[in-house]
C-alpha positions in Angstrom: 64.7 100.1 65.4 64.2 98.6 68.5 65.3 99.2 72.0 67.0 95.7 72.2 68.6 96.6 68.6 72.1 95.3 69.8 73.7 97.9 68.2 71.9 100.8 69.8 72.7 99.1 73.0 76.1 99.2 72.6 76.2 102.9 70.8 74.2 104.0 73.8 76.3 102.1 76.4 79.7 103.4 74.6 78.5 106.4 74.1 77.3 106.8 78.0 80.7 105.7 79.2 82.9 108.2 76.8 81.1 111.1 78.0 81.5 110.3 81.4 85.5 109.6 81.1 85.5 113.4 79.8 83.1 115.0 81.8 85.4 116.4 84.8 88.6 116.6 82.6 91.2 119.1 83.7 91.6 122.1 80.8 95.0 121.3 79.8 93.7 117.5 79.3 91.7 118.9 76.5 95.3 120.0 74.5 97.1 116.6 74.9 98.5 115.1 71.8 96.8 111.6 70.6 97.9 109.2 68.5 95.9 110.4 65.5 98.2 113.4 64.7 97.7 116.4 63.8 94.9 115.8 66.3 95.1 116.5 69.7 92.1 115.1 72.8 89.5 118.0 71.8 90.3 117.2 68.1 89.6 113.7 68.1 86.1 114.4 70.3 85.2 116.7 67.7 85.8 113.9 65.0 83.8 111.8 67.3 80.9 114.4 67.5 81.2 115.0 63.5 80.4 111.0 62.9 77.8 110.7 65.2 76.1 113.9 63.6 75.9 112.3 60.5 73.1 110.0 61.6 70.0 112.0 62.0 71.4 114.2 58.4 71.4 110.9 56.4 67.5 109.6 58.4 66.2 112.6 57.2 67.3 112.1 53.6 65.7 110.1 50.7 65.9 106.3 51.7 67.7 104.4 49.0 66.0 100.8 47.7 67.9 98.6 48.8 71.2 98.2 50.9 74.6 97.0 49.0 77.4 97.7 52.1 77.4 96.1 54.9 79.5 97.4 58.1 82.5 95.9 57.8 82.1 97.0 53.8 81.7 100.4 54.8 85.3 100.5 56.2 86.9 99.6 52.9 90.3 101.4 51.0 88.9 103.7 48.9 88.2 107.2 47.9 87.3 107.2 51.9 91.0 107.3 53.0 92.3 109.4 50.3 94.6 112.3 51.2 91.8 115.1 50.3 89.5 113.4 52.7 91.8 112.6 55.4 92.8 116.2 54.7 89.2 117.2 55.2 88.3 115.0 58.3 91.4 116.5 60.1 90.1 120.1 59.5 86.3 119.4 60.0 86.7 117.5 63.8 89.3 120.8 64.6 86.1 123.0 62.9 83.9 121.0 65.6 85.7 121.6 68.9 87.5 124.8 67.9 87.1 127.8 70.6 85.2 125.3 73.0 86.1 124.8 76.6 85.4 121.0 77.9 82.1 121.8 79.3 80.5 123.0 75.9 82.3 119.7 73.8 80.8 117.3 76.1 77.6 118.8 76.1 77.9 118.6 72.4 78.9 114.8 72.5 76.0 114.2 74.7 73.6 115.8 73.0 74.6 114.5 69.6 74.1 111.0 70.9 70.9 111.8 72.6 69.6 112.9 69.3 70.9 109.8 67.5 69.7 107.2 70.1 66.1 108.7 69.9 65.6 109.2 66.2 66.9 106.1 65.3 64.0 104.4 68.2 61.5 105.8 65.7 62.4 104.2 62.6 61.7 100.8 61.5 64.1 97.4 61.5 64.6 97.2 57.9 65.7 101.6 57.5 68.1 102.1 55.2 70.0 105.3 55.0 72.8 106.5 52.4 76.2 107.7 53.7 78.2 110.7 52.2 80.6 108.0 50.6 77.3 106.6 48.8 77.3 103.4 50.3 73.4 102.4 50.8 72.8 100.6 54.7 71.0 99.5 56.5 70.7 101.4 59.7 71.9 99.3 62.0 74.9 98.5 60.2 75.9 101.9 60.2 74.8 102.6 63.6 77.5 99.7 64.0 79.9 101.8 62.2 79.7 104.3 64.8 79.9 102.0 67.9 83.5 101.9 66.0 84.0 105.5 66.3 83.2 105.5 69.8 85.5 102.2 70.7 88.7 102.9 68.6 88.4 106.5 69.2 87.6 106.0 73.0 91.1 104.3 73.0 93.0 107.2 71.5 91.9 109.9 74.2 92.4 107.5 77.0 95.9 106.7 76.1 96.6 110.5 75.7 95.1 110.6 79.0 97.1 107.7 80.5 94.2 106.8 81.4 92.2 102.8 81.6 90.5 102.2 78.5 86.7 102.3 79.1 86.0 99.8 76.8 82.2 98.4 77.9 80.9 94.7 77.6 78.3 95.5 74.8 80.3 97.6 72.5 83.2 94.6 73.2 80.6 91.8 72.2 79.2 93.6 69.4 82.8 94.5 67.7 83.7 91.1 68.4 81.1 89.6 66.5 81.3 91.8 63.4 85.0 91.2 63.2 84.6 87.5 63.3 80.9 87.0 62.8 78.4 84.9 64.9 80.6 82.4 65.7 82.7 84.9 67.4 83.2 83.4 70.4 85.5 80.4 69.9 87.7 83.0 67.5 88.2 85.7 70.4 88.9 82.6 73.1 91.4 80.9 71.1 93.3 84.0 70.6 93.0 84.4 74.6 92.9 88.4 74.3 90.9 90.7 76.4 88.5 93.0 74.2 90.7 95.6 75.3 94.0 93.9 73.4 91.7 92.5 70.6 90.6 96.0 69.8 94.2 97.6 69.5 95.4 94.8 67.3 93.0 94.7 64.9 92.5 98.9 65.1 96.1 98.8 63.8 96.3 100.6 68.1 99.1 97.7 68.9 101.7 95.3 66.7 100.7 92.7 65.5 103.2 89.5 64.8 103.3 87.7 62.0 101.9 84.6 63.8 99.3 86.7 65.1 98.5 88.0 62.1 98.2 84.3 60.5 96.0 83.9 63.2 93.5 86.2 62.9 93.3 85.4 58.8 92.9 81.5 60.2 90.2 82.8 62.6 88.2 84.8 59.8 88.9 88.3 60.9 86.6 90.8 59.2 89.9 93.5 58.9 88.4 96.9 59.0 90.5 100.0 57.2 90.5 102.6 59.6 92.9 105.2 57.7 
């Protein structure tokens, strides 16, 4: 995978910008509720640590033939959003960031994507790796699946923190386009919203009228399950 790989750019850009939002956070910032109950902000950093991890783990496994899920298949209604697995992610991201002051889950964040950013520099374009659902990928689609992580999760902790989203330009451009494709453009201008906005509403983060929704099916919205 190669440097200009435009989803390592934006995992390394979104990941870059996360850390630093939580890198001077106040203690008690770390026990504020989010929207993704039972979690609270060191919770849902934990979850983000947990999916990055994944990464080097599936690299160092067997590489499967051939890919058959792309990333907009990966986030599909199955078996992946059943109760024992949502019961499962809620406990492992607590595992994660239990008995850790700020200092040590940032360094963990940073560290994880440190590790992810340079082993996936040292494998080829065409890599696929298998994920624990056993979806085969290629490895930039499911490096694409944690720029999601980062984004969607990245606006959780910064509205617990009442704080401006952090949302950066690449991870906006490449979300964009795998929600609409490569003629993203002229979908994302005619529904006028900042990548900000267009992230909540189609995260399932804001509402979303019925004349918006008939938009985004008119506009060829890739719609992601996200639990």
């Amino acid at each position: 995978m190669t440097t200009d790989d435009p989803a390592l750019i934006a995992f390394r850009a979104e990941a870059e910008v996360f850390i630093g939002a939580l890198d001077e956070l106040a203690p008690s910032a770390w026990e504020r509720a989010t929207r993704c109950a039972p979690w609270r902000v060191r919770d849902v950093v934990g979850h983000v640590i947990t999916v990055l991890a994944r990464v080097p783990d599936m690299i160092a496994a067997p590489e499967p033939r051939q890919a058959d899920t792309t990333a907009t298949g990966y986030y599909r209604p199955d078996h992946r959003f059943s109760d024992t697995a949502n019961t499962s992610r809620v406990e492992t991201a607590r595992g994660r960031a239990a008995g850790l002051d700020g200092a040590a889950i940032v360094q963990d964040l940073a560290e994880t994507a440190t590790t992810v950013v340079t082993i996936c520099r040292q494998q080829g374009a065409g890599r696929i790796v298998q994920t624990r659902h056993g979806d085969a990928m290629l490895l930039t689609d499911f490096l694409s699946t944690r720029v999601v992580e980062l984004a969607v999760h990245g606006l959780d902790v910064a509205d617990a923190l009442e704080q401006q989203p952090w949302l950066t330009a690449p991870a906006a451009h490449h979300l964009q386009q795998l929600l609409f494709g490569a003629d993203w453009r002229p979908a994302v201008s005619t529904l006028g919203w900042d990548p900000v906005t267009l992230l909540r509403k189609t995260s399932g983060r804001a509402p979303v009228t019925p004349d918006e929704a008939a938009d985004l099916a008119r506009l060829g919205l890739r719609a992601l399950a996200l639990g």
